[in-house]
N, C-alpha and C positions, 0 to 999 in steps of 0.2 A: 191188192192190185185189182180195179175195178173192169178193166181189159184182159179180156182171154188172148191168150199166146198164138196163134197160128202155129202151123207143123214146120218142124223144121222143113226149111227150102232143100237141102243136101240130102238128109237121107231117108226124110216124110214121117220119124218121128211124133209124137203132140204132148204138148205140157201135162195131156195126162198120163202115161205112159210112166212108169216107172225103171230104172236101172240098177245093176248093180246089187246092191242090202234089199230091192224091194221098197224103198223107201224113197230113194232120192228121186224128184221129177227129174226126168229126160231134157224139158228145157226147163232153163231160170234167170231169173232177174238177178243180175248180181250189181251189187252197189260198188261204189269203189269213191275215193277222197274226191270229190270236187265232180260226180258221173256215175253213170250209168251205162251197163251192155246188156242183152239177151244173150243166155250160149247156149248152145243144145249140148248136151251132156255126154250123147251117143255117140258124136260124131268129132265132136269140138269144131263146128262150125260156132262162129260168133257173130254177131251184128254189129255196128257202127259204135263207138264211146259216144255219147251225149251226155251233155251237162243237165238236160231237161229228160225228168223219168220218161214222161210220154213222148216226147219225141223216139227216145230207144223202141218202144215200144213199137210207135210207126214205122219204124224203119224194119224194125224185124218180119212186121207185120205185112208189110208192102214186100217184100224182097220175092224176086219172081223160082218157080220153083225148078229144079234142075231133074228132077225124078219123074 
C-alpha cells in the first residue's frame, strides 16, 4: 500500500500504532470478495466498502475527525 493511513477519525489512533499481541496494526486494509474497507482495530470504527482500493483509501483518509 503506496498511501499511508491517516489516524483514526474516533479515537486518533494511527496505522502505526500496534494492539493487542504487539503485532497487529491498529488500523488496516482489509480486502473482502468484490472490495475494499479501512478498520481501525482499537475502536472498530470502519470506513465506507469500495469496490476501488484507492477510493477506501480516500474515504478513510478524508473522514473528518471527531476527537
Amino acid at each position: 500500500m503506496s498511501q499511508q493511513l491517516q489516524h483514526c477519525p474516533f479515537c486518533g489512533i494511527t496505522d502505526q500504532d500496534k494492539i493487542n499481541d504487539e503485532e497487529t496494526p491498529a488500523i488496516s486494509l482489509h480486502t473482502y470478495p468484490g472490495g475494499y474497507r479501512v478498520e481501525c482495530e482499537e475502536c472498530a470504527c470502519n470506513g465506507p466498502w469500495h469496490h476501488n482500493l484507492q477510493a477506501a483509501l480516500d474515504s478513510w483518509n478524508s473522514r473528518k475527525t471527531n476527537w
